[in-house]
Legacy VTK file of the C-alpha trace (Angstrom):
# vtk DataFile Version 3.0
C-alpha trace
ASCII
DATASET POLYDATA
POINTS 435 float
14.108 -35.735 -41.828
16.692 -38.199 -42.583
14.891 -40.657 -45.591
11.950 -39.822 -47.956
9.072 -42.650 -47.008
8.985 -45.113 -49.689
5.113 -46.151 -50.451
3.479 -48.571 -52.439
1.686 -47.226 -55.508
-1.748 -48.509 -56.731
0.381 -48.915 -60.579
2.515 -51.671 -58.650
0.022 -53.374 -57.667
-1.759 -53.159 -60.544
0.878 -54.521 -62.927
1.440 -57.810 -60.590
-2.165 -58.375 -60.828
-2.204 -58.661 -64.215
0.615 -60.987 -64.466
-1.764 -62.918 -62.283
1.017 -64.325 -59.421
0.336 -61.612 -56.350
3.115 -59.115 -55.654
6.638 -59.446 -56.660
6.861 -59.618 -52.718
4.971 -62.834 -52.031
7.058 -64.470 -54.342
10.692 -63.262 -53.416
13.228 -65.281 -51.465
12.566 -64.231 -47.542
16.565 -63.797 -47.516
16.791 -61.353 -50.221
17.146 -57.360 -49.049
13.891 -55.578 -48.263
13.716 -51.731 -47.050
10.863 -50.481 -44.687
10.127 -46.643 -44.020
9.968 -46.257 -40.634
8.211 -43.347 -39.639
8.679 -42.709 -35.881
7.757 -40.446 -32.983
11.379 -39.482 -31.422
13.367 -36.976 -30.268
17.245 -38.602 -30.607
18.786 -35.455 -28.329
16.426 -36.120 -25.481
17.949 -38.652 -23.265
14.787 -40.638 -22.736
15.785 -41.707 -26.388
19.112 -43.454 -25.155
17.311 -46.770 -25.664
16.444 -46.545 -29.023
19.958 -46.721 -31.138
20.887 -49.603 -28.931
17.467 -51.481 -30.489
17.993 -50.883 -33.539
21.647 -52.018 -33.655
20.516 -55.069 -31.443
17.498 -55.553 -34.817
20.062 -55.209 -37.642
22.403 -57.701 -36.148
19.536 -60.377 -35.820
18.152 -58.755 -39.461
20.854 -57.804 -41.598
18.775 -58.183 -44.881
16.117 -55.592 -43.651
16.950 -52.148 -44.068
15.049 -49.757 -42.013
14.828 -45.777 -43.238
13.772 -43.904 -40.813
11.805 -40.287 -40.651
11.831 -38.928 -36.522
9.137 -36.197 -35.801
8.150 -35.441 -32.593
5.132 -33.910 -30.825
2.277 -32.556 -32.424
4.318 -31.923 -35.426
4.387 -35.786 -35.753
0.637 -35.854 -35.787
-0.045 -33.072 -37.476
2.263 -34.534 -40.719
0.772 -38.118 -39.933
-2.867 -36.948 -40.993
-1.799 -35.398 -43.964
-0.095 -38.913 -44.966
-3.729 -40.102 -44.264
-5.816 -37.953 -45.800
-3.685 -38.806 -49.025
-3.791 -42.575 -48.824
-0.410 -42.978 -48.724
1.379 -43.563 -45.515
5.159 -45.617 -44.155
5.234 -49.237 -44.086
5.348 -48.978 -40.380
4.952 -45.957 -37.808
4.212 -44.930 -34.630
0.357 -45.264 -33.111
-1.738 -45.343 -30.399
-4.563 -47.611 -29.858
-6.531 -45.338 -29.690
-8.557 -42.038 -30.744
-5.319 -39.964 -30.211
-4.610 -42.017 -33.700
-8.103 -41.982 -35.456
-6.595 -40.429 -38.411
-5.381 -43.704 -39.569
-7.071 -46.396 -37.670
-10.591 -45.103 -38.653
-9.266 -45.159 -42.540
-8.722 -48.665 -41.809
-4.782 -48.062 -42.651
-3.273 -50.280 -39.478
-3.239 -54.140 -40.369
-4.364 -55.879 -37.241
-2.188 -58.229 -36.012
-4.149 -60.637 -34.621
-2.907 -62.932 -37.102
0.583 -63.065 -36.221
-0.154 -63.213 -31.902
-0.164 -66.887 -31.182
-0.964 -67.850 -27.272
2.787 -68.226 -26.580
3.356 -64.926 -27.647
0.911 -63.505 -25.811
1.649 -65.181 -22.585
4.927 -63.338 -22.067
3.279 -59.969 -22.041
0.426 -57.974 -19.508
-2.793 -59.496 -20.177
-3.985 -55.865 -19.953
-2.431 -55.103 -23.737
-4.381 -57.428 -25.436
-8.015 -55.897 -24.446
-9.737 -55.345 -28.387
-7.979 -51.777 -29.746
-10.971 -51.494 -32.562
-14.012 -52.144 -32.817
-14.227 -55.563 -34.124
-11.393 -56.746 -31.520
-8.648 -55.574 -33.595
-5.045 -55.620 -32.235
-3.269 -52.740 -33.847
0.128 -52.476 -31.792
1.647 -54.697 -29.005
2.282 -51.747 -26.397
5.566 -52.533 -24.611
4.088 -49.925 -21.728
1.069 -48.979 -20.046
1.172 -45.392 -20.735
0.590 -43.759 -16.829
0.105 -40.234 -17.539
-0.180 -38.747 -14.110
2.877 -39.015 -11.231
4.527 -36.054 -8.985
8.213 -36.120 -8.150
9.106 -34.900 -5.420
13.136 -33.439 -4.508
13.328 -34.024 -0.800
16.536 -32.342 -0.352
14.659 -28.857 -1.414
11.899 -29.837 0.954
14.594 -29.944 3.917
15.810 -26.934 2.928
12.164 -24.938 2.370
11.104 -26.922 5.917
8.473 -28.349 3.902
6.988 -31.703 4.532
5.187 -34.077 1.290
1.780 -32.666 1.117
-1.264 -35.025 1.102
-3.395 -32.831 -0.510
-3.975 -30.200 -3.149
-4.814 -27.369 -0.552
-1.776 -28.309 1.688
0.534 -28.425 -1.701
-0.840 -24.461 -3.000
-0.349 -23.666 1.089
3.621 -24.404 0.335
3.334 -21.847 -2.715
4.149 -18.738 -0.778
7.415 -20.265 0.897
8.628 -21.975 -2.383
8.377 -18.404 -4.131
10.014 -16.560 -1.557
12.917 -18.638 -2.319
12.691 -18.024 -5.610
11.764 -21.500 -6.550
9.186 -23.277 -8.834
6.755 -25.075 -6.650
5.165 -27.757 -9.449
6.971 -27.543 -12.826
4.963 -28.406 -15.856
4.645 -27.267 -19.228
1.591 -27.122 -21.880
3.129 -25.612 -25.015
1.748 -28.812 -26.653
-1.762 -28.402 -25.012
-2.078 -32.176 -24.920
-0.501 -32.132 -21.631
-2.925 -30.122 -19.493
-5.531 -32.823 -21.072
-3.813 -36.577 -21.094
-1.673 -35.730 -17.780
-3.769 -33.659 -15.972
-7.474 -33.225 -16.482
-7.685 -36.988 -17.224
-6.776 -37.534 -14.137
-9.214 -34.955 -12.448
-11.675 -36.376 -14.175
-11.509 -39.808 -12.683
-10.793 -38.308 -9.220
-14.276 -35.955 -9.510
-16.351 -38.383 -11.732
-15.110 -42.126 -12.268
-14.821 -44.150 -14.879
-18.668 -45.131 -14.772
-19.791 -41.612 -15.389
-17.390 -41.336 -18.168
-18.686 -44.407 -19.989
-22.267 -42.525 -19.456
-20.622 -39.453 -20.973
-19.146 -41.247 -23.956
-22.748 -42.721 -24.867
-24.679 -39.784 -23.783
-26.705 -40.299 -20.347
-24.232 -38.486 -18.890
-22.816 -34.891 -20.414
-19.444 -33.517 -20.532
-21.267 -30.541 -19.440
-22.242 -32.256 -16.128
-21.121 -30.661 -12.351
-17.884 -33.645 -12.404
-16.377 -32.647 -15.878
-16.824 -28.770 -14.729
-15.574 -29.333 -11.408
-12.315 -30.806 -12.900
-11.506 -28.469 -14.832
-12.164 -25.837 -12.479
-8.819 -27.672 -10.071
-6.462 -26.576 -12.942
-7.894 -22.779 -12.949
-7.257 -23.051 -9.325
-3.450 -24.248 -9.259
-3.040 -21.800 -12.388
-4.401 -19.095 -9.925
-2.292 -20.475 -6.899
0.853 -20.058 -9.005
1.621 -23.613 -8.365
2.842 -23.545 -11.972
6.220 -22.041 -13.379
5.571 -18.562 -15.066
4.380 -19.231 -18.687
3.620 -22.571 -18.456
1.530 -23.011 -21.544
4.722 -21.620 -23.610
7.054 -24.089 -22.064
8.066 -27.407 -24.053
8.160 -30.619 -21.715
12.084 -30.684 -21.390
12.193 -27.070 -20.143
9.910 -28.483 -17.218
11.645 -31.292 -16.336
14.613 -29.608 -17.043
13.835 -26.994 -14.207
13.376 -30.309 -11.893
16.751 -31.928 -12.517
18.824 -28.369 -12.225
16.916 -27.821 -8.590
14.447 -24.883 -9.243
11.405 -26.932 -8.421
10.744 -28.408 -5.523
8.052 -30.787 -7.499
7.246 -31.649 -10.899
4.134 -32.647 -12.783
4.620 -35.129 -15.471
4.176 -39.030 -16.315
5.532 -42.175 -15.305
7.512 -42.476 -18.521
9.649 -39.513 -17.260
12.028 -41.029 -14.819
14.230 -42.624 -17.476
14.814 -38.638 -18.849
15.098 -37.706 -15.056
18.044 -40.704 -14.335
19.962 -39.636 -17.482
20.135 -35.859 -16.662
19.692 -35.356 -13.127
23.117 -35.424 -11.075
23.368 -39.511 -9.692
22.979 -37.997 -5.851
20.076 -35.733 -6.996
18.369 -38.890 -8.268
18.745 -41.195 -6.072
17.122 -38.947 -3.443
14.283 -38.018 -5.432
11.048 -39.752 -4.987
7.299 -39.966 -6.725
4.078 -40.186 -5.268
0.333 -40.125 -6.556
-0.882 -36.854 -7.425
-2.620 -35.266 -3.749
-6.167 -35.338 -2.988
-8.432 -33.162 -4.287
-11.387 -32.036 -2.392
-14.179 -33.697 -3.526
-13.016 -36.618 -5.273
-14.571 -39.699 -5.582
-12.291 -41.562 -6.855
-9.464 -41.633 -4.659
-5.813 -41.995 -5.308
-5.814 -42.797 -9.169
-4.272 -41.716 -12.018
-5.259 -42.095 -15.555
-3.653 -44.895 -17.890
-3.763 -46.198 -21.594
-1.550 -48.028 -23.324
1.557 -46.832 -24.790
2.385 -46.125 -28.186
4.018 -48.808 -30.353
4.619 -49.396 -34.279
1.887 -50.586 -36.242
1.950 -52.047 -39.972
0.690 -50.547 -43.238
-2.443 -52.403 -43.723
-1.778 -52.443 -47.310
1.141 -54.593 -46.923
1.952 -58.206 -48.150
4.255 -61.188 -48.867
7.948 -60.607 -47.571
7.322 -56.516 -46.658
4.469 -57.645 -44.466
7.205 -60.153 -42.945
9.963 -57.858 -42.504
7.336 -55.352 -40.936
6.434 -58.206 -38.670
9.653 -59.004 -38.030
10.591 -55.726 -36.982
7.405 -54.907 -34.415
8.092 -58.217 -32.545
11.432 -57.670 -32.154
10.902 -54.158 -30.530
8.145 -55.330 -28.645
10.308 -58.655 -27.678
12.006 -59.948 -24.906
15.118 -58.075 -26.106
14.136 -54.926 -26.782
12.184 -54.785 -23.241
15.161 -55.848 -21.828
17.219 -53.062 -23.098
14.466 -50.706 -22.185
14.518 -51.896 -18.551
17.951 -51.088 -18.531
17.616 -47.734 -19.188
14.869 -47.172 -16.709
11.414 -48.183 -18.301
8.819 -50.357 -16.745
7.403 -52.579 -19.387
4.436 -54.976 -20.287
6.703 -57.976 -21.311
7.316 -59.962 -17.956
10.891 -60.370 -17.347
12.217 -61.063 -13.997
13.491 -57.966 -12.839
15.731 -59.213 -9.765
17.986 -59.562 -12.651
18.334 -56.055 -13.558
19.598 -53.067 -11.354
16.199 -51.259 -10.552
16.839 -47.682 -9.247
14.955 -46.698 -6.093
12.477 -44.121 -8.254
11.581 -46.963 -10.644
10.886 -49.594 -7.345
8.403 -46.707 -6.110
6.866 -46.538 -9.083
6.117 -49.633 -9.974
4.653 -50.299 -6.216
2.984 -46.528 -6.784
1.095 -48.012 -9.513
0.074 -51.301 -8.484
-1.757 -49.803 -5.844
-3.564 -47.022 -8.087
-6.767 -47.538 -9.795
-6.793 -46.132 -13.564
-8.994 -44.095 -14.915
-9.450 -43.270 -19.376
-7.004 -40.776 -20.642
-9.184 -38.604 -22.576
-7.686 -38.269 -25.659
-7.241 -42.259 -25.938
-11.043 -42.397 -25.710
-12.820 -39.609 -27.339
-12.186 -38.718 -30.880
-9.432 -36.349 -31.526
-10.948 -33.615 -33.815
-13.138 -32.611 -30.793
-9.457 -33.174 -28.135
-7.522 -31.341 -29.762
-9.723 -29.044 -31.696
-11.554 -27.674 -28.838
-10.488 -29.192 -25.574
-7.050 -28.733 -25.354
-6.842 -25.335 -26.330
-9.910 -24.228 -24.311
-8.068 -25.759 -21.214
-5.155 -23.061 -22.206
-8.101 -20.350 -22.449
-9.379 -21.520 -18.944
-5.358 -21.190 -17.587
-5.304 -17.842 -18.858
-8.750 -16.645 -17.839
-10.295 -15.975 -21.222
-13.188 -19.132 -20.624
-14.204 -19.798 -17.744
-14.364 -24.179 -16.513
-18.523 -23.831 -17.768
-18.126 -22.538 -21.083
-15.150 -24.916 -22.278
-17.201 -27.936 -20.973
-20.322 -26.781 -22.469
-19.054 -26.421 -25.645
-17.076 -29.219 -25.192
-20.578 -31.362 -24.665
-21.762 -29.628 -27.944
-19.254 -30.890 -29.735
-19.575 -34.063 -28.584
-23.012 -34.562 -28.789
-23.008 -33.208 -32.512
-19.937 -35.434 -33.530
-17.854 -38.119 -31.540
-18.039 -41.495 -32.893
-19.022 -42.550 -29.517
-22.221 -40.748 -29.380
-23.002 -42.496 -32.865
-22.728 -46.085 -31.635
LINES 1 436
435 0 1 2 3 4 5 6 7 8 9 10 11 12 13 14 15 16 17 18 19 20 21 22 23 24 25 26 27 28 29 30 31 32 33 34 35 36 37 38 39 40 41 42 43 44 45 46 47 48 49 50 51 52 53 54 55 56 57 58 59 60 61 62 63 64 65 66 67 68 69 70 71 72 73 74 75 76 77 78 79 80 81 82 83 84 85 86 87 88 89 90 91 92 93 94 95 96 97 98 99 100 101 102 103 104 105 106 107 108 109 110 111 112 113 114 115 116 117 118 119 120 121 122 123 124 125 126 127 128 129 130 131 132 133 134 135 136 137 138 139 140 141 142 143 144 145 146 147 148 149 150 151 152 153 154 155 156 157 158 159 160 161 162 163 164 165 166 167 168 169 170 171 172 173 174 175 176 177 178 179 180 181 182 183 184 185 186 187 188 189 190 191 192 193 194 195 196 197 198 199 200 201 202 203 204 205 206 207 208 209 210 211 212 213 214 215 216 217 218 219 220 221 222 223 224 225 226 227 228 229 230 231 232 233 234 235 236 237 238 239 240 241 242 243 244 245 246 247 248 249 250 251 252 253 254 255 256 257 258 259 260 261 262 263 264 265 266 267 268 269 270 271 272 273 274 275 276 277 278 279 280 281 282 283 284 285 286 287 288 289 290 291 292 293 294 295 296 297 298 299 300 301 302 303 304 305 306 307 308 309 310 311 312 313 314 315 316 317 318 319 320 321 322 323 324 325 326 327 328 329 330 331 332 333 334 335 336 337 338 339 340 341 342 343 344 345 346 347 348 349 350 351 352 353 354 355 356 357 358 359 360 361 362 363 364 365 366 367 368 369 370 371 372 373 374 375 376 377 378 379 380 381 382 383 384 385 386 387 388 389 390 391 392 393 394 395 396 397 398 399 400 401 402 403 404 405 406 407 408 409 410 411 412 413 414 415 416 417 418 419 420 421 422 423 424 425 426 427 428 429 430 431 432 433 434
C-alpha cells in the first residue's frame, strides 16, 4: 500500500475545543497545504485504470496545495479491510463507496458526510437526474456517481461466430444449443469468472431476478409479502445451475479472477463473454484495434419464463465519499477533490478512454467507438431492475448468498435450499424487513 491513512484523533479535537475556536482547520488560510488519505478501490495494472493517473495529474495542477496519499485495494480485499477501518471508528478522509448496502459498513455507522450541502441546482443540472434519487434514509446524498453501474451485457466476437457458422442467439436455449460446436473447437462459449462470488450475484442473478420476478415482487420481498423463498427467486437461480450444467462457462469458473475472463475474450478463446457495461474500456485497451472494432454487445438472451423482458440490472456506480467527521479547510479540500472527479473534467477524460458517464457532455465532440455507440443505445432501450447487493444488506449477500450461489454451481445446494435459507436470513435480519 503506498501511504499509511492519516486520521483524525478524538485528542485533536479535544484540545481545539478547549481553546474554544473550532479546529485548527476552520481557522487556517484555504491556501495553506492540506493532505487527504485517499483510500481507493483500484487496480493501476489493469487497463480499465488508464483514466485514473491522467485525473489526478489534471486535480494537482488545478490543486497544487492539496496533497492526496493514496492506499489502492481492490476487490473484496478492499471491503474486507474497509470494515475493519469501521468497526474501529477510524477511517480515510475520503474513499471509495457505494450508495448502497454493498457499503453498509460505513454508511449505517453514519461515517459518510452527506453532501447535500455542497449540491447547489446548477450543479446538479449538469448531471443524470437519476443520481440524485435519496442514497439514505433521510434523503442523504453520499457520493455523486459519475456512472450508472449496468451490471449485466454479453459481447459477442463475430469473427469467431463466422468461423463456428454460428449466428447471435436470441435466447438462452439457442445460446447452450451452440455449446457443443464451440467445444469441439476447443473454444470457451461464455467466459466469466466468480472467484470473487459477487459476480455470479450483482452481474448475473440480479439480472435473473428481474427477468423471472420484477422489480414489484422484489420491493414485496424486501418488506416481506413476498419471500426470497418464493417460485421467481428459485427459478432464477435455478438458470445459473443450468448454464453451469450446459458448460456454457469456462472450466473453473468460480476460481477465475475477472481479468482471466475477459482476458480469454480479447486473446479469441471465447466466442462470448459475460460481464458489465463498465468492461469495454478494459476490452478497447487490450483487445487487438481490428478485434475490437468488430466486436459487438447485446442484452443478455431470453430466458424462458421471464417476465420481465430484455432488462438488465443497474445501480449507481461507485464514487468517493467524505469522512463525516471532517471540518473547516479538510472538509474543503475533500470537497474540492470529489467535485473535481465527478466534474466536467474528469468525465471528460473518462469518456475518452471509453466510459459512458452521468455528467452530460456532448459527445459528438469526442471519438465514440462503435461498442460504446451500441451500448449506450443497448441501454436506453433496457428497463433496470435492483442489483441485489445494492439493496439488501450485505452480511446476509455476501455471507450467505454469494457463496451458496458457488455451492449451487458446483452441485453441493441445490436453487431451494440456498433461497430458503436465504429467506431465513432475511426474515431474521435485513434492515429492510425491520422498517
Amino acid at each position: 500500500m503506498k501511504k499509511s491513512i492519516a486520521v483524525l484523533t478524538a485528542c485533536c479535537l479535544a484540545v481545539a475545543l478547549a481553546f474554544g475556536g473550532g479546529t485548527k482547520e476552520e481557522s487556517a488560510d484555504p491556501n495553506a497545504p492540506v493532505t487527504l488519505s485517499v483510500y481507493m478501490q483500484m487496480d493501476l495494472a489493469n487497463p480499465q485504470s488508464a483514466y485514473w493517473p491522467v485525473t489526478v495529474e489534471a486535480f494537482q495542477k488545478k490543486y497544487p496545495n492539496i496533497k492526496l496519499e493514496f492506499e489502492y485495494v481492490n476487490g473484496e480485499a478492499f471491503h474486507d479491510k474497509f470494515q475493519i477501518m469501521a468497526a474501529s471508528g477510524d477511517i480515510p478522509d475520503v474513499f471509495t463507496t457505494y450508495a448502497g448496502a454493498r457499503s453498509g459498513y460505513v454508511l449505517d455507522r453514519g461515517m459518510v458526510k452527506d453532501l447535500r450541502p455542497y449540491l447547489t441546482d446548477d450543479l446538479k443540472k449538469n448531471y443524470n437526474p437519476a443520481i440524485w434519487e435519496p442514497q439514505g434514509p433521510n434523503g442523504e446524498i453520499y457520493i455523486i456517481s459519475t456512472n450508472m453501474a449496468v451490471c449485466t451485457a454479453v459481447y459477442v466476437n463475430p469473427k469467431l461466430q463466422k468461423q463456428l457458422g454460428l449466428t447471435t442467439p436470441k435466447t438462452l436455449d439457442e445460446m447452450i444449443a451452440q455449446v457443443p460446436v464451440i467445444r469441439a473447437a476447443g473454444l470457451t462459449p461464455l467466459a466469466f469468472a466468480n472467484k470473487g462470488q459477487w459476480q455470479a450475484q450483482s452481474l448475473l442473478l440480479s439480472m435473473l431476478t428481474d427477468r423471472m420476478a420484477g422489480k414489484a415482487w422484489f420491493d414485496k420481498a424486501m418488506a416481506g409479502t413476498a419471500k426470497f423463498s418464493d417460485k421467481q427467486f428459485v427459478d432464477a437461480i435455478t438458470v445459473i445451475k443450468t448454464m453451469t450444467d450446459a458448460k456454457l462457462f469456462p472450466p473453473g469458473v468460480n476460481q477465475l479472477e475477472g481479468t482471466a475472463s475477459w482476458g480469454e475474450f480479447v486473446a479469441g478463446k471465447a466466442v462470448y463473454l459475460l460481464d458489465a457495461g463498465w468492461r469495454i474500456s478494459a476490452l478497447k485497451k487490450s483487445a487487438k484495434p481490428e478485434d475490437f472494432e468488430q466486436y459487438q454487445v447485446i442484452a443478455f438472451p431470453a430466458v424462458a419464463g421471464e417476465v420481465t423482458k430484455g432488462s438488465s440490472a443497474a445501480t449507481l456506480g461507485e464514487n468517493f465519499g467524505m469522512n463525516a467527521k471532517l471540518k473547516g479547510a479538510k472538509a474543503d479540500a475533500a470537497w474540492k477533490f470529489i467535485s473535481f472527479v465527478s466534474g466536467k473534467e474528469a468525465c471528460e477524460i473518462l469518456t475518452r478512454h471509453g466510459t459512458v458517464t452521468t455528467y452530460k457532455l456532448d459527445l459528438a465532440k469526442f471519438n465514440i467507438d462503435p461498442l460504446s455507440k451500441q451500448y449506450i443505445d443497448l441501454i436506453n432501450n433496457q428497463t433496470m431492475g435492483y442489483v441485489i447487493d445494492a439493496k439488501m444488506d450485505g452480511e446476509g449477500v455476501n455471507g450467505l448468498l454469494n457463496p451458496g450461489i458457488q455451492a449451487v454451481m458446483i452441485g453441493k445446494k441445490t436453487p431451494a435450499q440456498l433461497a430458503n435459507e436465504y429467506e431465513a436470513w432475511v426474515a431474521a435480519n435485513d434492515s429492510n424487513r425491520k422498517k
